[in-house]
C-alpha positions in Angstrom: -6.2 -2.9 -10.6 -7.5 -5.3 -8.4 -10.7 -6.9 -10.0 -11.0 -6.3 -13.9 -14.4 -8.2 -14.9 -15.7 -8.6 -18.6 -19.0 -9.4 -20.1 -19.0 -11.5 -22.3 -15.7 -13.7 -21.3 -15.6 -14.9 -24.3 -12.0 -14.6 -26.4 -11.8 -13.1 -29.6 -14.8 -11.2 -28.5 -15.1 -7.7 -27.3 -16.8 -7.1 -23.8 -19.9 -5.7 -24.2 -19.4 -4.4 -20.4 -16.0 -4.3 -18.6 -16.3 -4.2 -14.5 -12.8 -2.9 -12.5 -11.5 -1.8 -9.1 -9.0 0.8 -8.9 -6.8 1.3 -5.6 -5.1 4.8 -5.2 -2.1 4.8 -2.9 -0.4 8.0 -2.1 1.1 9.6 1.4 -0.5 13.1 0.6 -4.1 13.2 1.1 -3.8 16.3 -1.6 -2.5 13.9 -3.9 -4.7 11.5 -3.8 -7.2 14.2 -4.9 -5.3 14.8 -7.6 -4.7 11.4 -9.1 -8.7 10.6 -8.7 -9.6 13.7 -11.0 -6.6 13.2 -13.3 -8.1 9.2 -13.4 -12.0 10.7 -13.8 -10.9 13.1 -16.7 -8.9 10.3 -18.9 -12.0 8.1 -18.0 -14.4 10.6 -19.4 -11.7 11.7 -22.1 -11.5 8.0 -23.6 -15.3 6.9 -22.9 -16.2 10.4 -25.3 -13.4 9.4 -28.0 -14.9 6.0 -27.9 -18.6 6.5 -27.8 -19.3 4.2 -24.2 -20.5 4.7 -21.1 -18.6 5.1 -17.8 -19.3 4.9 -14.2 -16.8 6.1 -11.8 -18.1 5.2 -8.2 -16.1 5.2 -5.0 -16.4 2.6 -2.6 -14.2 3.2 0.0 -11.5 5.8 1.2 -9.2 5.4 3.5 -7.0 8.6 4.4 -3.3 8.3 4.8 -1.9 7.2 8.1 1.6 8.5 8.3 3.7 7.2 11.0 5.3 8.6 13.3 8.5 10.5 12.5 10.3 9.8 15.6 9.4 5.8 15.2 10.6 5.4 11.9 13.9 7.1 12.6 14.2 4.6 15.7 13.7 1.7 13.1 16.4 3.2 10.6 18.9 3.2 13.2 17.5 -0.2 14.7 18.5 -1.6 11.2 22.2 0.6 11.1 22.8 -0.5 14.9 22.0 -4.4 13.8 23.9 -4.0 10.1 21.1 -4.7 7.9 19.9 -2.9 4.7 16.6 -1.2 4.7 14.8 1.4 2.8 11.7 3.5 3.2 8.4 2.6 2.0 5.3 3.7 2.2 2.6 1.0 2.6 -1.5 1.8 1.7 -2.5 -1.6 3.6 -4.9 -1.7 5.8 -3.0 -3.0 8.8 -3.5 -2.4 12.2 -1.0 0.3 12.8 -3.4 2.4 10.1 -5.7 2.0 13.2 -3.8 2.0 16.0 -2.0 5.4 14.2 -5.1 7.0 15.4 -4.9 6.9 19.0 -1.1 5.8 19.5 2.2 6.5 17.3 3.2 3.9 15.4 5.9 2.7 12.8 6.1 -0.7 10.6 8.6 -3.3 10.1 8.9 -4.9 7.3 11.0 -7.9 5.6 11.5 -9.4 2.0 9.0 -11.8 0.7 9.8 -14.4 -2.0 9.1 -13.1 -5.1 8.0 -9.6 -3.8 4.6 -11.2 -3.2 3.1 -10.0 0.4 -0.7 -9.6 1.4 -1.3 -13.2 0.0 -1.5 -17.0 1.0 1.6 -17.7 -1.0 3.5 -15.0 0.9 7.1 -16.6 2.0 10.0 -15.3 4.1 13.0 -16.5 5.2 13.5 -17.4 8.9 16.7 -14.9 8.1 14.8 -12.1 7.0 12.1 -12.5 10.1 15.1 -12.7 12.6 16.0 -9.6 10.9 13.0 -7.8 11.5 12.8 -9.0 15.2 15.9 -7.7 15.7 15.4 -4.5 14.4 12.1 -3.9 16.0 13.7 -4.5 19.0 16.6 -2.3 18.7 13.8 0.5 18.1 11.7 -0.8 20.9 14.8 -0.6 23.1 15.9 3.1 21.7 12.1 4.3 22.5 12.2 2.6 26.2 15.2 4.7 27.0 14.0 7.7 25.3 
């Protein structure tokens, strides 16, 4: 969820009209289909149980951008070569490799954030865990240069 938005906001009262964003994140564009109808038939299933009104409308859609294969192996061994942990995740921001992905291959780096909080004002990370990115990017950087 990213906006939920009630009418009245008023406690101990029951919105007469409730207003909410729903962001889908999934690798497989097939998927994603799947968990919008699944999401449209429990809407319509519990509006009918309930007697209300619902109003599924999409607003944006943004297909996935997988990177590229070859990149993200680079990276894993970047972080083997340099001794640091890592795992594979799949991220449904909008940042510029999403773009660049279109015209250029591209792969991500990314580092711990205090709290697991990222995408926000309050985001923190260690100087440790930066250096540790930087150093990994550039171990991949360096692998693809000699490629």
């Amino acid at each position: 969820m990213g906006v939920i938005e009630s009418q009245p906001q008023s406690r101990n009262t029951i919105p007469g009209r409730v207003f909410m964003t729903l962001d889908f994140r999934h690798p497989d564009n097939d998927e994603l289909t799947k968990m919008d109808a699944e999401m449209r038939l429990a809407a319509a299933d519990i509006a009918q149980r309930h007697r209300l009104e619902v109003k599924i409308e999409e607003i944006w859609y943004f297909p996935p951008s997988p990177f590229a294969k070859e990149l993200v192996e680079s990276v894993r061994r970047g972080a083997e070569q340099a001794g640091y942990p890592y795992m594979d995740i799949v991220s449904g921001a909008g940042h510029d490799a999403c773009y660049v992905s279109r015209v250029a291959p591209t792969a991500m780096v990314f580092v711990p954030c205090k709290d697991g909080i990222s995408h926000n004002e309050i985001e923190d990370a260690t100087k440790a865990d930066i250096g540790a990115g930087c150093q990994i990017l550039l171990q991949a950087m360096v692998e693809r240069a000699n490629a």
